[in-house]
Backbone as CSV, one residue per row, in Angstrom:
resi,resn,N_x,N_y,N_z,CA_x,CA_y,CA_z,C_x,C_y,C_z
1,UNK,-18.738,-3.363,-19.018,-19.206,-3.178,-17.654,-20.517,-3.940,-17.437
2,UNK,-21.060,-4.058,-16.344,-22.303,-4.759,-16.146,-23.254,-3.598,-16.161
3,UNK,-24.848,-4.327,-16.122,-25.655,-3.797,-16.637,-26.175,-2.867,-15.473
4,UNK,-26.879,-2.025,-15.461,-27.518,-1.231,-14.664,-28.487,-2.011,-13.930
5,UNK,-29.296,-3.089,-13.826,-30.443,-3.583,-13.326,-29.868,-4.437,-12.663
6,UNK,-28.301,-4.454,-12.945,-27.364,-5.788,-11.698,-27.718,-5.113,-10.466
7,UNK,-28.405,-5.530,-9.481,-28.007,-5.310,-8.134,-27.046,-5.497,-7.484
8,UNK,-25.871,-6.284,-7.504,-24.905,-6.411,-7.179,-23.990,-5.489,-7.603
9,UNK,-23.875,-5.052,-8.921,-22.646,-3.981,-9.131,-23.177,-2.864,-8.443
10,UNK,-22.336,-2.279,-8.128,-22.189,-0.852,-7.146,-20.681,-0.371,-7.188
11,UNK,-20.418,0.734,-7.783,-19.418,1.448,-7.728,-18.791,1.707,-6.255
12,UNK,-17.701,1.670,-5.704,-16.994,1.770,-4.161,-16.645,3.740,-4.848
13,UNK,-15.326,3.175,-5.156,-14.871,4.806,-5.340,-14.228,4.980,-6.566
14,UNK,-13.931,6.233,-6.862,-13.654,5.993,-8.421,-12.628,7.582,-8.609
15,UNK,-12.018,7.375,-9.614,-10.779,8.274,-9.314,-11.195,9.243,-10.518
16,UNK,-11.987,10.531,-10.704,-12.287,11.162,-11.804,-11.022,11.804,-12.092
17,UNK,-9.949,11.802,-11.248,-8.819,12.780,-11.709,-7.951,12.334,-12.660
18,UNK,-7.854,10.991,-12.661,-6.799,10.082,-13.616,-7.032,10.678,-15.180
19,UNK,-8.486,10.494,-14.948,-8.337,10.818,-16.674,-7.837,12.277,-17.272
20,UNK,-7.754,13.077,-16.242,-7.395,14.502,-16.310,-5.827,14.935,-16.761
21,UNK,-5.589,13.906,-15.719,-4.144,14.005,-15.104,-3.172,13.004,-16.240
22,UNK,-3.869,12.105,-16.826,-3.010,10.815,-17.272,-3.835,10.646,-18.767
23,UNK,-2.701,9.927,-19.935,-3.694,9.350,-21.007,-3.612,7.854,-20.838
24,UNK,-4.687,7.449,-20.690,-4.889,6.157,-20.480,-4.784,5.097,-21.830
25,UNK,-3.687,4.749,-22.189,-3.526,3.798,-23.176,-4.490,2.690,-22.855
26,UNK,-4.466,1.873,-21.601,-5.410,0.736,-21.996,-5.657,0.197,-20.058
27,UNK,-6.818,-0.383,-20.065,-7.300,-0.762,-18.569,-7.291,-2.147,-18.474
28,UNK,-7.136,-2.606,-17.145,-7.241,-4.237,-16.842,-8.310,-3.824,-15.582
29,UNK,-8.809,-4.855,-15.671,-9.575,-5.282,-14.204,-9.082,-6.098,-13.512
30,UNK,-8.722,-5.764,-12.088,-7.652,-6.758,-11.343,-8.634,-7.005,-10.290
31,UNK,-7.960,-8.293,-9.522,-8.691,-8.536,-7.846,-7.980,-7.952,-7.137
32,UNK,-8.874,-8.207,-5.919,-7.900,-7.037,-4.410,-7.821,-8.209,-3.310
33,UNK,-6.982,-8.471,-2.627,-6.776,-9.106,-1.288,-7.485,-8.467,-0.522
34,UNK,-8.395,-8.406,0.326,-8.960,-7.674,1.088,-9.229,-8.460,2.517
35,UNK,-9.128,-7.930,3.821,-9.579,-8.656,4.899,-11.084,-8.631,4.956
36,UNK,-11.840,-9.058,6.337,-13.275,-8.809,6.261,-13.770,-7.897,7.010
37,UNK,-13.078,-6.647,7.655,-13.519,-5.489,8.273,-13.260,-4.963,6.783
38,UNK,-12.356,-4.921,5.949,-11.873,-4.051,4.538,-13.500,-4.260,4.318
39,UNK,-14.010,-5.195,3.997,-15.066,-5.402,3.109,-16.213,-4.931,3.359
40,UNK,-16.328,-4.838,4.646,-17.605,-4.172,5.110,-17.645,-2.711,5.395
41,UNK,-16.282,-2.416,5.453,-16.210,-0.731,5.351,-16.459,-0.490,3.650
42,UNK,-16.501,-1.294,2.994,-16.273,-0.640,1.668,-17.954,-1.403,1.082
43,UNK,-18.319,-1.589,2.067,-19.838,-2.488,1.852,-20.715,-1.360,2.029
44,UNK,-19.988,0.176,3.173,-20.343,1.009,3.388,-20.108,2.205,2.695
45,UNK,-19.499,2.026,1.412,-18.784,2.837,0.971,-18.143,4.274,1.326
46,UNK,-17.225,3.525,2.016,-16.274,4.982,2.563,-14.305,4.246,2.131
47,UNK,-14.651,5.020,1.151,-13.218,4.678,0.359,-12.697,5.926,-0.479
48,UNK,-11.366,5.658,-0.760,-10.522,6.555,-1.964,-9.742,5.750,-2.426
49,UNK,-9.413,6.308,-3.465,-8.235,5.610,-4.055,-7.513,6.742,-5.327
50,UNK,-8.306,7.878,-4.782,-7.795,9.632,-5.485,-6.061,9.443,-4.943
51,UNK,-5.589,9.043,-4.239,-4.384,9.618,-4.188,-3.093,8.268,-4.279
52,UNK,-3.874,6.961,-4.464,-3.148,5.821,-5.043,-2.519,5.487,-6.079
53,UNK,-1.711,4.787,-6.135,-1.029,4.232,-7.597,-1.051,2.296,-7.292
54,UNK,-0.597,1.850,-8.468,-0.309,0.117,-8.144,1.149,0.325,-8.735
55,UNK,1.843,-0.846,-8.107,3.591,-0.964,-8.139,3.675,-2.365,-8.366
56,UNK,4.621,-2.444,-9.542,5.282,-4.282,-9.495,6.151,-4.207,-8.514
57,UNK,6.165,-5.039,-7.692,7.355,-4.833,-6.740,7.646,-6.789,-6.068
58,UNK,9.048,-7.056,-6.138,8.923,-8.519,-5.603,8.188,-9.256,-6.856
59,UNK,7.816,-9.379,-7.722,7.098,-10.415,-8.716,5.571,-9.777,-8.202
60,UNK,4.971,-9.206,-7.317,3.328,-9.349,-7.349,3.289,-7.566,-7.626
61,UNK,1.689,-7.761,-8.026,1.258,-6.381,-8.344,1.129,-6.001,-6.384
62,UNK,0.634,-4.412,-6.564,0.376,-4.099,-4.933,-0.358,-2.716,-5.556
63,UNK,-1.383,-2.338,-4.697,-2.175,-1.189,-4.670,-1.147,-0.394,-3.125
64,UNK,-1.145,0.660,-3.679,-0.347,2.091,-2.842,-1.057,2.825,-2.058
65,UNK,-1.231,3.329,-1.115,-1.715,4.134,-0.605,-3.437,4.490,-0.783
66,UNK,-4.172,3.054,-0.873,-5.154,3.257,-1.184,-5.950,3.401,0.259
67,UNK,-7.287,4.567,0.118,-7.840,4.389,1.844,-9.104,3.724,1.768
68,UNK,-8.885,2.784,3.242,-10.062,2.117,3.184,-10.637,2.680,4.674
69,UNK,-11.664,3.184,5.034,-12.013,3.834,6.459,-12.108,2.560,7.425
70,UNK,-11.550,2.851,8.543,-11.896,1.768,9.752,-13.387,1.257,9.981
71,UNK,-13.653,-0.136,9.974,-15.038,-0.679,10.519,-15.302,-0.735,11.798
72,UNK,-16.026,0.331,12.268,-16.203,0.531,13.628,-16.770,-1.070,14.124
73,UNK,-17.086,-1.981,13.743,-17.515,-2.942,14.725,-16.651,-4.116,15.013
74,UNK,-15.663,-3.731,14.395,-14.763,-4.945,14.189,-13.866,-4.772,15.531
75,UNK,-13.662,-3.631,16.175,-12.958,-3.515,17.139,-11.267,-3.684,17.133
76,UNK,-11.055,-4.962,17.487,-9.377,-4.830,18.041,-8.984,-5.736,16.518
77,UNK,-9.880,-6.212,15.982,-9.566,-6.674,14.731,-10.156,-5.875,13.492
78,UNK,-9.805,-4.587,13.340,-9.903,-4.061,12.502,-9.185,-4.174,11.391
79,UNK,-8.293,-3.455,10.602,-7.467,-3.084,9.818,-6.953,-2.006,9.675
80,UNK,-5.640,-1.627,9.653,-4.773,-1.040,8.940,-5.766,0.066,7.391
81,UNK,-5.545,1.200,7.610,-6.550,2.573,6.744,-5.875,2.395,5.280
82,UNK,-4.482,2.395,5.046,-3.800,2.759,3.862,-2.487,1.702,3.849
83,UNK,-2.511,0.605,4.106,-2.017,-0.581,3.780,-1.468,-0.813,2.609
84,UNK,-0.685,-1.295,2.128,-0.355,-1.782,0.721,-1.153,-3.251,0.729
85,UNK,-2.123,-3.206,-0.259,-3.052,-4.453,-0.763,-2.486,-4.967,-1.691
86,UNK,-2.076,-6.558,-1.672,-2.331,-7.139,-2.936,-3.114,-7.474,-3.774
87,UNK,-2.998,-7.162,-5.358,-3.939,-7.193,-6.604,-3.372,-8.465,-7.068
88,UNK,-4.249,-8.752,-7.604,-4.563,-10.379,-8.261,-4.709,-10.319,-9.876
89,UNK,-3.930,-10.695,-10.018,-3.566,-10.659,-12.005,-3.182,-12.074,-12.246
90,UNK,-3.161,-12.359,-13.373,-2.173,-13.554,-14.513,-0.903,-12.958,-14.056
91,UNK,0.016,-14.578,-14.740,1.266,-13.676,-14.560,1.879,-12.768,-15.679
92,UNK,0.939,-13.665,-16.902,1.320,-12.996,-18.081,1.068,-11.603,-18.114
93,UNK,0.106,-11.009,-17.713,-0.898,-9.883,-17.301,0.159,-9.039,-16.538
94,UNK,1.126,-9.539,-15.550,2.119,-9.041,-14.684,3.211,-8.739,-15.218
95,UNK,3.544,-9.626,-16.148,4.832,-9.220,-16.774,5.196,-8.269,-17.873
96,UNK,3.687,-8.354,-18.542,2.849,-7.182,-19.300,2.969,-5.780,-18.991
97,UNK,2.748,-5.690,-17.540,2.609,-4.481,-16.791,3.667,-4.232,-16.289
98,UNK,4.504,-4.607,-15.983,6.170,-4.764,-15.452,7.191,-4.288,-16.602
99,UNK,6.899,-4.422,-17.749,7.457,-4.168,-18.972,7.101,-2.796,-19.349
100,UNK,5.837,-2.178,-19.133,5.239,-1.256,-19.598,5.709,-0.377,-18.471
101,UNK,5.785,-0.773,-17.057,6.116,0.494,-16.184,7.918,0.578,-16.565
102,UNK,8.298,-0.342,-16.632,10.078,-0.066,-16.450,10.602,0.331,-17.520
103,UNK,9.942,-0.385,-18.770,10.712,0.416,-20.414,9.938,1.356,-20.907
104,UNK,8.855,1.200,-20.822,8.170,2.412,-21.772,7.680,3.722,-20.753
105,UNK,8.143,3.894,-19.115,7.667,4.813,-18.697,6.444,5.330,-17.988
106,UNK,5.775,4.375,-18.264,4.266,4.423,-18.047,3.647,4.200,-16.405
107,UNK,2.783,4.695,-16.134,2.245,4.430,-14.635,0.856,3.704,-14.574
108,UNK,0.930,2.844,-14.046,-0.714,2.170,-13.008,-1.695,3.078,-12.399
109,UNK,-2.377,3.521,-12.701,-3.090,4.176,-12.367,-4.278,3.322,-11.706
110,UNK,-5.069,3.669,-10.549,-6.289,2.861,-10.232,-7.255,3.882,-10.745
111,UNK,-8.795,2.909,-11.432,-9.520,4.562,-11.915,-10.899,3.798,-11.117
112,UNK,-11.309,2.771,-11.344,-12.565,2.572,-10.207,-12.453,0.875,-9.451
113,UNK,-13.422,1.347,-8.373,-13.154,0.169,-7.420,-14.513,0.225,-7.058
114,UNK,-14.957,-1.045,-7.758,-16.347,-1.664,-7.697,-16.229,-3.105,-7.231
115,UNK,-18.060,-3.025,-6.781,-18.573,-4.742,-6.862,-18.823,-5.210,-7.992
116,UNK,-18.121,-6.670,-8.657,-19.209,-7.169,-9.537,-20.475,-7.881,-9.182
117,UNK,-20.555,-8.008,-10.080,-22.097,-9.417,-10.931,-22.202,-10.153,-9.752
118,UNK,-20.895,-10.283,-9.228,-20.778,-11.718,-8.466,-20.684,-11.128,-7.107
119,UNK,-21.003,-9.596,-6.743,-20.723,-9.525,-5.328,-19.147,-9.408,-5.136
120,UNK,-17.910,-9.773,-5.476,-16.631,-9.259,-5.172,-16.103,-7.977,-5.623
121,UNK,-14.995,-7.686,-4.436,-14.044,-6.137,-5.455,-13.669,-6.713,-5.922
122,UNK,-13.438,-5.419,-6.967,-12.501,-5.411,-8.132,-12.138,-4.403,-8.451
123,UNK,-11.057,-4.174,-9.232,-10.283,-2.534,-9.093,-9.703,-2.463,-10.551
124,UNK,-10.462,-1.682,-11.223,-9.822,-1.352,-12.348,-8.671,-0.759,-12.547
125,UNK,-7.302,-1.025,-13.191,-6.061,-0.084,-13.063,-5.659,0.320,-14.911
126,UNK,-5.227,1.459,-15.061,-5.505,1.726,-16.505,-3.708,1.983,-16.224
127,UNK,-3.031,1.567,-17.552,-1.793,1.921,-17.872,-1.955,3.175,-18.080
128,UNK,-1.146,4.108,-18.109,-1.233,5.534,-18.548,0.187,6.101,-18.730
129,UNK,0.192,7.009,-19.011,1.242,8.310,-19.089,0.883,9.286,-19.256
130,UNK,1.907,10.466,-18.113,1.886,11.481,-17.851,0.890,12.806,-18.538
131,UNK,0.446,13.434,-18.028,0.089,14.401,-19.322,0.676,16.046,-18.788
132,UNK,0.887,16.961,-19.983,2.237,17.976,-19.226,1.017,18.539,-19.500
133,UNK,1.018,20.076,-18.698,0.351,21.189,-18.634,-0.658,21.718,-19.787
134,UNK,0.258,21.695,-20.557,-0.722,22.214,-21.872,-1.479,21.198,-22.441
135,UNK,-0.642,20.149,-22.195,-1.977,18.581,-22.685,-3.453,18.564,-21.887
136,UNK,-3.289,18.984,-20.453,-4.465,19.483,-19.783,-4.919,20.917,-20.588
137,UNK,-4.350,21.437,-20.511,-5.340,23.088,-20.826,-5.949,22.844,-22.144
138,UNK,-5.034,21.486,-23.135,-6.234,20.975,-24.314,-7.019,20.726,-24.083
139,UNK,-7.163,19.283,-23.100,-8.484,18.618,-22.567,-9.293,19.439,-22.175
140,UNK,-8.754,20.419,-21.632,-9.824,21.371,-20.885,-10.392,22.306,-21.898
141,UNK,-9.776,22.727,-22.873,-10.353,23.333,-24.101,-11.417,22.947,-24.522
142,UNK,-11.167,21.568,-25.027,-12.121,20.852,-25.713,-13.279,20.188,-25.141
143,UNK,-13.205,20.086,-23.689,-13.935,19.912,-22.896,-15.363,21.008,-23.103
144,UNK,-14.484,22.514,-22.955,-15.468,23.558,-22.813,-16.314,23.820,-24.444
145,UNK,-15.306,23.663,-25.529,-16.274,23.414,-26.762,-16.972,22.402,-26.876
146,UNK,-17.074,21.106,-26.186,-17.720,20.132,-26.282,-18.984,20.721,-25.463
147,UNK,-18.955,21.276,-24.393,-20.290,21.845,-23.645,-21.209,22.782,-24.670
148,UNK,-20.269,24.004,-24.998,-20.910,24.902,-25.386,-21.762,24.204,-27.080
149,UNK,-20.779,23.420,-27.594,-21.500,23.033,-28.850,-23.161,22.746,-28.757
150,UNK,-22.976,21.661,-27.533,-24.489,20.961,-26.917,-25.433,22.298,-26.954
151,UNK,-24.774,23.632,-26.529,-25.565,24.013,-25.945,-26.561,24.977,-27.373
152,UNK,-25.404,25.252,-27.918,-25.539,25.946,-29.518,-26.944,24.788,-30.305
153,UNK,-26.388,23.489,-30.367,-27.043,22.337,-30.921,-29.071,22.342,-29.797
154,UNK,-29.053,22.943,-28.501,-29.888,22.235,-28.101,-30.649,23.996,-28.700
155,UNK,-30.462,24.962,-28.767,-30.830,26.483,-28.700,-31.785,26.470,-30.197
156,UNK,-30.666,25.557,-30.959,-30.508,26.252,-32.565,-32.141,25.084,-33.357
């Protein structure tokens, strides 16, 4: 990731549920097609992407149901809130991910949507799979011994 003293990076929105919900085998950083009302609403940061997925579909990647809030100044040329966006990958990178959703099961997950270094989005998407009920009530186990340990460790 970039450094903290970048002025340019700035986090947009970021999906804390994925990691809850999903085990993330491995992440890419992709580009986003974006118009230029998209950009300045998200310049404002008023975004989600909590209830999105990305899809191979046709040969290109595509972001799902991601929300981007209307730019009030843009007027009659605004944009479209929850659009299907195109993401910008290799193709090798595509066919990678195309393989992984159709044979092995696995889902695209989006987990954050930042500026870089350079001032552009970018949208991190992590391969993942499912996690069943009790795989959460682990995480969540270990979650709560991971607190309480700190707390034993900061007392003792």
């Amino acid at each position: 990731m970039a450094e903290k003293s970048d002025p340019n990076y700035k986090v947009i929105a970021e999906n804390r549920r994925a990691r809850f919900d999903y085990f993330i085998e491995s992440d890419l950083e992709v580009g986003i097609v974006l118009s230029g009302s998209e950009v300045k609403s998200l310049r404002t940061g008023q975004s989600n992407i909590a209830d999105s997925y990305a899809s191979v579909e046709e040969g290109e990647l595509w972001l799902i149901n991601g929300y981007i809030a209307p730019y009030k100044q843009a007027g009659i040329f605004g944009h479209e809130e929850r659009r299907k966006r195109k993401l910008l990958v290799s193709k090798r990178e595509l066919s990678r991910l195309w393989q992984a959703v159709g044979r092995e099961g696995m889902t695209l997950v989006p987990l954050v949507m930042y500026f870089n270094h350079k001032g552009r989005v970018k949208l991190k998407i992590g391969i993942a799979k499912g996690k069943k009920t009790a795989d959460k009530r682990a995480t969540e186990a270990k979650r709560d011994w991971n607190r309480q340990k700190e707390r034993l460790l900061k007392q003792g």
